[in-house]
VODREN-824207 format. One record per residue: x, y, z of N, C-alpha, C in turn; residue in three letters. Coordinates in steps of 0.02 Angstrom, whole numbers. Example, Ala and Ser with C-alpha at 12.3 -4.5 7.8 and 13.67 -1.06 7.14 Angstrom:
660_-284_390_615_-225_390_660_-165_390_ALA $
642_-112_354_684_-53_357_645_2_394_SER $
***
This chain:
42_-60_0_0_0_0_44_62_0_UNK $
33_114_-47_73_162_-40_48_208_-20_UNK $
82_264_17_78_315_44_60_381_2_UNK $
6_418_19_-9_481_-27_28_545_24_UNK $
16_615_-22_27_660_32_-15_670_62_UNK $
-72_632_69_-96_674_136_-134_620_175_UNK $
-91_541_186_-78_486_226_-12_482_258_UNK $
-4_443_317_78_446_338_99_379_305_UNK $
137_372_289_192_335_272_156_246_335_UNK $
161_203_274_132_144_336_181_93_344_UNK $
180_59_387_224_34_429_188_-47_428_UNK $
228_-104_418_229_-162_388_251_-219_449_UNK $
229_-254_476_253_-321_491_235_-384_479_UNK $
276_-414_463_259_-489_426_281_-530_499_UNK $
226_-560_512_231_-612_561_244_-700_526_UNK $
299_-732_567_295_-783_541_316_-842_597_UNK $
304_-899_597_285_-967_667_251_-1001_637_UNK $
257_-1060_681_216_-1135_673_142_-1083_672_UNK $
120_-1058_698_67_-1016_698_41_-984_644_UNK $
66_-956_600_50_-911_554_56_-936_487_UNK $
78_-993_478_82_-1033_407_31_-996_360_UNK $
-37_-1019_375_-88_-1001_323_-111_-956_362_UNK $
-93_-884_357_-126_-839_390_-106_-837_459_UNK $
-172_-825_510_-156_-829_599_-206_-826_620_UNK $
-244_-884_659_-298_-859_696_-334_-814_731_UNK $
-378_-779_730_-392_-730_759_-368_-720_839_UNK $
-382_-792_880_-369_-776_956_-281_-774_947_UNK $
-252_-786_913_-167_-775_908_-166_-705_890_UNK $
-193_-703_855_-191_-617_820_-194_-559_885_UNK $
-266_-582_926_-284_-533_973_-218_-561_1029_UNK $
-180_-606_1042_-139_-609_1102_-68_-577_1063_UNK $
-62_-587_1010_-13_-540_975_-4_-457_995_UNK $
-74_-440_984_-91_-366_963_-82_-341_1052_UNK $
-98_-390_1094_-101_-372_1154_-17_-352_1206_UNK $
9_-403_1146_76_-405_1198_127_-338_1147_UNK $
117_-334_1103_146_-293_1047_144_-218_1062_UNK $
74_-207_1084_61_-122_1119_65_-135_1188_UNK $
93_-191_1223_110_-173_1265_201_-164_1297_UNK $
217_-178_1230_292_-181_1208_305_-98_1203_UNK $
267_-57_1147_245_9_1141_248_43_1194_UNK $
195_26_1248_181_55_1298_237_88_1336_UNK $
253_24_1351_320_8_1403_365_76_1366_UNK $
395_64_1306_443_90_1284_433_166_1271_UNK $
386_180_1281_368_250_1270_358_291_1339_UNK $
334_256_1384_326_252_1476_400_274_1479_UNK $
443_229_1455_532_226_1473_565_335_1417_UNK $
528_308_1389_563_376_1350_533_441_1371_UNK $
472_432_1440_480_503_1458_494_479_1520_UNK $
513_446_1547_551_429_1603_500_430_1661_UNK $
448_384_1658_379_386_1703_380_298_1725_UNK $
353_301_1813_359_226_1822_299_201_1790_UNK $
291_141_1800_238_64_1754_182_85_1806_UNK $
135_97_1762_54_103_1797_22_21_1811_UNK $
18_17_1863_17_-47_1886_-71_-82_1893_UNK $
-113_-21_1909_-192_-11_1907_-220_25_1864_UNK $
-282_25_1832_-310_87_1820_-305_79_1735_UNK $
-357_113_1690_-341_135_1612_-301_152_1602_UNK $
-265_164_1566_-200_201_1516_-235_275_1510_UNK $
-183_305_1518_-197_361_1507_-169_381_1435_UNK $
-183_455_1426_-226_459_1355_-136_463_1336_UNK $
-86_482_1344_-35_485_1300_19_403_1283_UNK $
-43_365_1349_-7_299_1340_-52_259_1279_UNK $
-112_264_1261_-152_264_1201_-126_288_1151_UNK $
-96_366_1146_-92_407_1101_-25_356_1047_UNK $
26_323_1100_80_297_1078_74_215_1050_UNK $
11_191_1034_-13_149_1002_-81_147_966_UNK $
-81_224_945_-128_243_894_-116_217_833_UNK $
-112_163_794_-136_125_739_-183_103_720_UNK $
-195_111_665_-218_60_602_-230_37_575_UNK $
-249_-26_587_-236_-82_537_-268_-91_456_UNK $
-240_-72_428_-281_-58_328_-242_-110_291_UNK $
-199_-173_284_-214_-217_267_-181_-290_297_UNK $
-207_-335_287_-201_-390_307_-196_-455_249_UNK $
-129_-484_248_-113_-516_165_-108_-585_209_UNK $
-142_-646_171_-103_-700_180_-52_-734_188_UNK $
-29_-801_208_34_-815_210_63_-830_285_UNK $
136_-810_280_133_-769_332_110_-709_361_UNK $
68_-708_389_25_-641_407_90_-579_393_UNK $
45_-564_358_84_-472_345_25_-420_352_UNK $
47_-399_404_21_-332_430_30_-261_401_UNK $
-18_-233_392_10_-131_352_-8_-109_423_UNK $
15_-70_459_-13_-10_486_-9_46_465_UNK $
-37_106_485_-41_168_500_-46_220_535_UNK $
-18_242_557_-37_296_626_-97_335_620_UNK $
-142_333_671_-198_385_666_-178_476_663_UNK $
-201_498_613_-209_566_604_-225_604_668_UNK $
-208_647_662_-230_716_709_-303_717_698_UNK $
-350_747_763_-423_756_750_-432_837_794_UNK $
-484_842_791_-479_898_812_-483_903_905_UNK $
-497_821_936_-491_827_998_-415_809_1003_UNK $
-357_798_957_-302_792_997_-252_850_1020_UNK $
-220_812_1071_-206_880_1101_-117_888_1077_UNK $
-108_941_1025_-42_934_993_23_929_1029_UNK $
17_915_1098_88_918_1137_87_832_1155_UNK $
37_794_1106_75_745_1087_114_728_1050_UNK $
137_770_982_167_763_947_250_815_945_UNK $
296_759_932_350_788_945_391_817_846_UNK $
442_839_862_461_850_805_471_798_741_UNK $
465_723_784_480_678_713_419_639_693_UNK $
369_678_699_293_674_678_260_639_742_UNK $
202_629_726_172_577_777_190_526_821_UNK $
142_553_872_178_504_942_190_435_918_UNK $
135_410_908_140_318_901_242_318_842_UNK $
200_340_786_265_333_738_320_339_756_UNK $
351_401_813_387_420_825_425_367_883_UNK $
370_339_923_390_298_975_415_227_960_UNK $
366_206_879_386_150_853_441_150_816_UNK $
465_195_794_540_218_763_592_218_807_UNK $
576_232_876_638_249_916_655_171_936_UNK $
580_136_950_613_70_959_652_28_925_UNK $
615_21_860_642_-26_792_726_8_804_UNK $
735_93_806_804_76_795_840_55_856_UNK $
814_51_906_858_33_982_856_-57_965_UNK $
807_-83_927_819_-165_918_872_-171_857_UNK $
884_-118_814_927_-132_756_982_-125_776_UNK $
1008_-94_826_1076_-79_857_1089_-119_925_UNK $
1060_-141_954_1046_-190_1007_1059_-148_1055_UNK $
1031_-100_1053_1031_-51_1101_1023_-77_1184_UNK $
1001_-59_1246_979_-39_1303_927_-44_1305_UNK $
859_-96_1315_777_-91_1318_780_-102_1388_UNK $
710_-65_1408_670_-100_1471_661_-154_1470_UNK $
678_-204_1528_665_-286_1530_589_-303_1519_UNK $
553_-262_1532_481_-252_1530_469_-261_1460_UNK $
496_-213_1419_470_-196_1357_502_-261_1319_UNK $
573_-285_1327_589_-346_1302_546_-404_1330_UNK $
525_-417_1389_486_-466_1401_418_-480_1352_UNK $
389_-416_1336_327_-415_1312_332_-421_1237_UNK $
391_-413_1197_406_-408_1134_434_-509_1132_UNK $
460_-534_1192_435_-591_1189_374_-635_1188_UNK $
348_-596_1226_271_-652_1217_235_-624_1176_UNK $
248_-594_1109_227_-571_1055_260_-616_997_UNK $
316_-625_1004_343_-676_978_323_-788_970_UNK $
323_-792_1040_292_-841_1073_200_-838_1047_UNK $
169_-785_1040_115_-813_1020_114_-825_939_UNK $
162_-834_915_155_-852_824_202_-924_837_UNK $
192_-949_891_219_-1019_869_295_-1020_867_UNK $
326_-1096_889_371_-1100_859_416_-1058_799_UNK $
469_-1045_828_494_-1002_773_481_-938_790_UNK $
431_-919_815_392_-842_803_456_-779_794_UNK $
429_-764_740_479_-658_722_428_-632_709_UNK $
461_-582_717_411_-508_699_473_-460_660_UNK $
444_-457_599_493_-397_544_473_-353_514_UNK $
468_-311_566_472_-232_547_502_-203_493_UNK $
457_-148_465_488_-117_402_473_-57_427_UNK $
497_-6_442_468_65_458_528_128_394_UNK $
480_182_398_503_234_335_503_291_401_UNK $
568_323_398_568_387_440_614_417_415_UNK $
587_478_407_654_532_386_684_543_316_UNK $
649_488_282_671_457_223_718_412_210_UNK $
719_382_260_755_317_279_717_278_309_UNK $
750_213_273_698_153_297_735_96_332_UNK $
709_63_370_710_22_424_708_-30_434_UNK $
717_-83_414_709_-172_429_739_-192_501_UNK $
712_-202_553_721_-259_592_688_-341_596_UNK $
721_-373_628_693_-456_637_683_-470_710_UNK $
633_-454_699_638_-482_828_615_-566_812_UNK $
657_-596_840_667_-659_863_698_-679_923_UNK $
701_-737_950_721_-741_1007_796_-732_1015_UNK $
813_-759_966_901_-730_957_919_-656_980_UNK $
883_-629_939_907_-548_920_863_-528_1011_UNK $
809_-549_1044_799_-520_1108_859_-520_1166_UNK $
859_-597_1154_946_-616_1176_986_-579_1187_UNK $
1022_-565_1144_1051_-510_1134_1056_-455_1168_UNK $
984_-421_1155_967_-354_1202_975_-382_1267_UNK $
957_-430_1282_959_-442_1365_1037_-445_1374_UNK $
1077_-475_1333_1145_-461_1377_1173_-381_1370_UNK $
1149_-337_1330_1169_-285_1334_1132_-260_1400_UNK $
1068_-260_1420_1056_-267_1477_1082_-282_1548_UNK $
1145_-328_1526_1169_-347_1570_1136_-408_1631_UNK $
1090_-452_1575_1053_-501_1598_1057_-542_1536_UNK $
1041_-590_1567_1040_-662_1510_1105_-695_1528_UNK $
1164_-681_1556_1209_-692_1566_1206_-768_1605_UNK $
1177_-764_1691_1184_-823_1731_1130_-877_1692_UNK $
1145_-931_1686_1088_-976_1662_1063_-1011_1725_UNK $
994_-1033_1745_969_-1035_1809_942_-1127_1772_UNK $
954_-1185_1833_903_-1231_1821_847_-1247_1839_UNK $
838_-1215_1905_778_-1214_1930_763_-1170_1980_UNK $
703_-1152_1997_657_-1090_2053_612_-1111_2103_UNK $
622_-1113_2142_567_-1110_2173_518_-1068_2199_UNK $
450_-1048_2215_431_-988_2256_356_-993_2230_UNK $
279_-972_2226_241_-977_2229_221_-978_2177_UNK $
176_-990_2145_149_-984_2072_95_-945_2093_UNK $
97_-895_2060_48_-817_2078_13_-805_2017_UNK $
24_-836_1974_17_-800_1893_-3_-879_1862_UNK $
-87_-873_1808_-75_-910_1751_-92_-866_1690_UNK $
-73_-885_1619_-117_-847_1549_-109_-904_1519_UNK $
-148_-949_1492_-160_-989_1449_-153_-978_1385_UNK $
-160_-900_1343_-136_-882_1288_-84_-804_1303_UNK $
-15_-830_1288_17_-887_1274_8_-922_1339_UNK $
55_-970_1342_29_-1032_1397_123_-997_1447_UNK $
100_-978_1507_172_-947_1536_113_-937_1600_UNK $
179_-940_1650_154_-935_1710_194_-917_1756_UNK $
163_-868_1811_219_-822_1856_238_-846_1920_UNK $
292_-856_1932_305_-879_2006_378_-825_2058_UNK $
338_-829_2100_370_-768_2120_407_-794_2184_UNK $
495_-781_2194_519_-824_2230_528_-778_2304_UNK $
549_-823_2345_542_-789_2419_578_-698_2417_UNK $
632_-713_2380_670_-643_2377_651_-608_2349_UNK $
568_-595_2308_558_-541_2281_549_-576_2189_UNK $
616_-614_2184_631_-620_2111_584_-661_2072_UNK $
546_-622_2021_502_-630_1968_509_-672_1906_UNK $
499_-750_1914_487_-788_1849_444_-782_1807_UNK $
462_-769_1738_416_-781_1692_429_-843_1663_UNK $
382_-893_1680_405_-952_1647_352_-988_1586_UNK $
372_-1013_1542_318_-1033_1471_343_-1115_1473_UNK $
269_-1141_1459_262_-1212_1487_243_-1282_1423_UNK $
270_-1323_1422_235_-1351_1364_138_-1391_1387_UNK $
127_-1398_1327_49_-1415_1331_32_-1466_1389_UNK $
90_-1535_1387_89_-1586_1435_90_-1560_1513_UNK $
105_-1513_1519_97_-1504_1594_30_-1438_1613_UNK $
12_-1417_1558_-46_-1363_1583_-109_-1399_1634_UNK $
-137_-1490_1646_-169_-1491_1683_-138_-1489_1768_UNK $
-75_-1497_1750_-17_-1505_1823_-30_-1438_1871_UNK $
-13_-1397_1803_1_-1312_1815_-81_-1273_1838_UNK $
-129_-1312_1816_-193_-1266_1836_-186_-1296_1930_UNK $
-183_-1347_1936_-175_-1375_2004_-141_-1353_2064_UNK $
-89_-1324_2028_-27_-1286_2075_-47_-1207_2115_UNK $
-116_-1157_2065_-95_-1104_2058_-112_-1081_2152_UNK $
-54_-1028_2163_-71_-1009_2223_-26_-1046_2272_UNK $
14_-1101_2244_51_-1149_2280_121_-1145_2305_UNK $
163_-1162_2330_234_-1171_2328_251_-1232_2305_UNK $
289_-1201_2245_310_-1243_2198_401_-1248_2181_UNK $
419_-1309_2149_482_-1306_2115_478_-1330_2044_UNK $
513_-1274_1991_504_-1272_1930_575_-1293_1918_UNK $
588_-1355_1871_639_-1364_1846_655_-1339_1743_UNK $
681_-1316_1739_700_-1303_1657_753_-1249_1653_UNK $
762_-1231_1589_814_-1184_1555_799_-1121_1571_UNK $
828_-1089_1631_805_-1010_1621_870_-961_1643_UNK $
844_-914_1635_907_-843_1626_874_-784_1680_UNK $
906_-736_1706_884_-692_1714_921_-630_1676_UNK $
879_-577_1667_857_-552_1618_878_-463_1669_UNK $
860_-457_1728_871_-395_1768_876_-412_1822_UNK $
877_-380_1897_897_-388_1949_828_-435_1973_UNK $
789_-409_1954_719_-425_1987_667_-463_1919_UNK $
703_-488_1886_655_-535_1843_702_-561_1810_UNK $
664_-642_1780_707_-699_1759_634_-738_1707_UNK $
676_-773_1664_606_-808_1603_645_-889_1622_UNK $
601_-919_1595_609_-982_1606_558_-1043_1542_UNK $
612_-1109_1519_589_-1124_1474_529_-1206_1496_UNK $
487_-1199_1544_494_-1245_1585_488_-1324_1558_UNK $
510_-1376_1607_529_-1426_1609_469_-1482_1625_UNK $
492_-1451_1706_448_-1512_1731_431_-1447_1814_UNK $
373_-1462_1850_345_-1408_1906_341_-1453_1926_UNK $
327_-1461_2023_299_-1503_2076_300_-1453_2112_UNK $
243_-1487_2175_229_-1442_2236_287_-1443_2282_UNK $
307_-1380_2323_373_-1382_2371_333_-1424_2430_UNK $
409_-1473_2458_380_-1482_2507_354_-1462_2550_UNK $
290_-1442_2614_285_-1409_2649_328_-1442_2715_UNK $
390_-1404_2741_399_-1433_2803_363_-1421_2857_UNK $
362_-1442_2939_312_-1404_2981_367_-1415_3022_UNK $
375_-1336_3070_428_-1340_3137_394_-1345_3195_UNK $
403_-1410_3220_385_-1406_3281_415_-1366_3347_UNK $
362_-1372_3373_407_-1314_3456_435_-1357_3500_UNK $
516_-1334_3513_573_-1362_3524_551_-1370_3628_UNK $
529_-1306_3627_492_-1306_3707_440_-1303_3719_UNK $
386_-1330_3760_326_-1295_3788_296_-1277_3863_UNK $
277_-1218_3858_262_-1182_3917_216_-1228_3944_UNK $
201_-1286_3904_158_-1327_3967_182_-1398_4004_UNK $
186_-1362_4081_223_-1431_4112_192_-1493_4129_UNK $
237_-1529_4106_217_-1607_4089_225_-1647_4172_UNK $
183_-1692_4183_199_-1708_4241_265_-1755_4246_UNK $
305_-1742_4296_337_-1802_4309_348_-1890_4286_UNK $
286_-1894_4313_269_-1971_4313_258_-1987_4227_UNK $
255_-1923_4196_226_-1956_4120_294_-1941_4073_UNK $
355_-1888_4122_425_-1905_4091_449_-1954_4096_UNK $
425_-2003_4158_480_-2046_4173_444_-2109_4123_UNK $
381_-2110_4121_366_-2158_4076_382_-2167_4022_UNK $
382_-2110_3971_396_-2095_3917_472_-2119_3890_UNK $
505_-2104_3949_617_-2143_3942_602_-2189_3986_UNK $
549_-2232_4015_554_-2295_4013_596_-2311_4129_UNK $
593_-2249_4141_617_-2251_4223_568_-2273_4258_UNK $
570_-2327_4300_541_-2327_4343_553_-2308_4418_UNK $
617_-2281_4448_623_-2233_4498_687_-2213_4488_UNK $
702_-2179_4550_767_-2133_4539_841_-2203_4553_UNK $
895_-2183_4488_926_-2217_4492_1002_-2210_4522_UNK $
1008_-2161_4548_1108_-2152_4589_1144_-2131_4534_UNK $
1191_-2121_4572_1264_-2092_4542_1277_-2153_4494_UNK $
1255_-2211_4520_1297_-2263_4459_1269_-2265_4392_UNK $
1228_-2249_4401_1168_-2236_4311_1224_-2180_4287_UNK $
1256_-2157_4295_1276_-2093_4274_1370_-2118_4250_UNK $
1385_-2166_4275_1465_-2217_4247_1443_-2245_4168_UNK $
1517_-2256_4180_1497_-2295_4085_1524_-2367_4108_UNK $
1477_-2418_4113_1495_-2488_4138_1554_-2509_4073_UNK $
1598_-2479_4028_1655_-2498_3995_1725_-2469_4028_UNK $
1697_-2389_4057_1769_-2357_4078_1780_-2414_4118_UNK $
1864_-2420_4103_1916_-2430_4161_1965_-2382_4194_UNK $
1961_-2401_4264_1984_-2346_4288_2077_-2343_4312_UNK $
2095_-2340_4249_2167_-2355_4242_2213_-2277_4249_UNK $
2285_-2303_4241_2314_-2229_4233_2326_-2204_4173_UNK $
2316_-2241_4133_2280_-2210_4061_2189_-2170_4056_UNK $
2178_-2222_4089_2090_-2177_4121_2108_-2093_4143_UNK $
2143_-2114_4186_2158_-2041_4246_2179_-2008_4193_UNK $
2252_-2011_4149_2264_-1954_4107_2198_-1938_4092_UNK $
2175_-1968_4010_2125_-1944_3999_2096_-1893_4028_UNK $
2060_-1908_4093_2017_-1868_4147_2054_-1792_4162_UNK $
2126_-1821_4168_2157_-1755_4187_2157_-1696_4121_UNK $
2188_-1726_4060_2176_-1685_4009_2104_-1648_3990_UNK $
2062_-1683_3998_1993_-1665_3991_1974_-1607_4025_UNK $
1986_-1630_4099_1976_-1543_4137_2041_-1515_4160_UNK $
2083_-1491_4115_2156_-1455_4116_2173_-1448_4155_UNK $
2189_-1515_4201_2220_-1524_4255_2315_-1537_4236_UNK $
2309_-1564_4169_2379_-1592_4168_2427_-1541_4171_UNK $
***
């Protein structure tokens, strides 16, 4: 689709995965579209330097920065056109910066921070993963963007996220297993959150064979065995393996404030009355002058 003067310039991704062979299902499509602007989000949150809204709607400039689109949709591997939405007369122009429109502008700054393997939010790389992950096996996403009069090709795959995470300065330790609660399920994609005693945040993605294991667990203390990395100080992904419930230990109380009678200590070790100083010998010592050293060394008499 080409661009007139008085359309913006549109912006292309060809999705391709075990998923997208002939096209892409609609419920892949919508878990795509979901994790993709929220890749956006993140990265635009990060470029005016504002923390992650954790409750609540988006507010209007976090919308404004995934104002697209969508005008065509080709077979195949799904290939996507977007477009950025036009100015209307309710927008308010101090969304737009000098290199045109918010969304465009925000999706440009990213594509080039993935073409250079720039520095991303672990956030925004996490979510540009499970955008990936929902096209299946294989899953990329290849951007074509036009800015400036220069144009743009990236490939997000799991390789090339990789990457960003060690520039990150994560991906580095490889982890085999976690333990800590399972707090989190999403069935599309299929990943699930477990959050370990110290705070530290698994994202872990599960194969099909264990999703009836995993509905069983949720809320549980668990141990997840598989391939995982961490990614930032406070979050780690994981490729999982195999999950079980942690053991629960129970500590019993070492003392209790309630006194036991006598007669039911002595039963319990088996006394039936008080026995002398000789209960208290070892019927083997001999009491030699090898004995006596001993004795003497013992209480630093020698």
């Amino acid at each position: 689709m080409a661009s007139t003067p008085d359309s913006p310039e549109p912006v292309t991704l060809r999705l391709s995965g075990s998923r997208a062979g002939r096209g892409l299902p609609l419920s892949d499509l919508e878990t795509f579209v979901k994790h993709f602007t929220a890749a956006l989000r993140g990265h635009e949150r990060v470029r005016r330097d504002e923390p992650a809204r954790k409750t609540g709607h988006p507010e209007r400039r976090s919308e404004s920065a995934v104002a697209f689109r969508l005008v065509g949709l080709e077979p195949g591997s799904a290939l996507l056109t977007l477009e950025p939405m036009g100015r209307s007369s309710e927008t308010d122009d101090s969304l737009f910066d000098a290199e045109g429109e918010l969304a465009m502008s925000n999706l440009v700054s990213l594509v080039g921070r993935l073409e250079t393997r720039a520095e991303i939010d672990p956030d925004v790389v996490d979510a540009l993963g499970s955008a990936t992950r929902s096209l299946g096996d294989g899953g990329r996403i290849e951007l074509d963007v036009l800015a400036e009069g220069a144009r743009t090709r990236v490939s997000v795959d799991e390789a090339l996220l990789r990457s960003v995470e060690r520039t990150n300065g994560g991906g580095v330790e490889e982890i085999g297993h976690v333990s800590g609660r399972l707090h989190m399920i999403d069935l599309e994609p299929d990943r699930v959150g477990i959050r370990a005693p110290n705070g530290m945040e698994w994202t872990c993605h599960y194969p099909d064979d264990l999703e009836e294991r995993i509905k069983q667990l949720v809320d549980q203390a668990v141990v997840a065995t598989g391939s995982g990395r961490k990614v930032s100080a406070q979050r780690g992904t994981m490729a999982l393996e195999d999950i079980a419930p942690a053991v629960e230990h129970r500590q019993d109380t070492l003392f209790t404030a309630e006194q036991v009678p006598l007669a039911e200590l002595m039963a319990q070790q088996g006394i039936a009355g008080p026995q002398g100083l000789g209960s208290l010998g070892d019927p083997e010592w001999e009491d030699d002058e090898e004995g006596r050293r001993f004795l003497e060394e013992l209480l630093g008499r020698a």
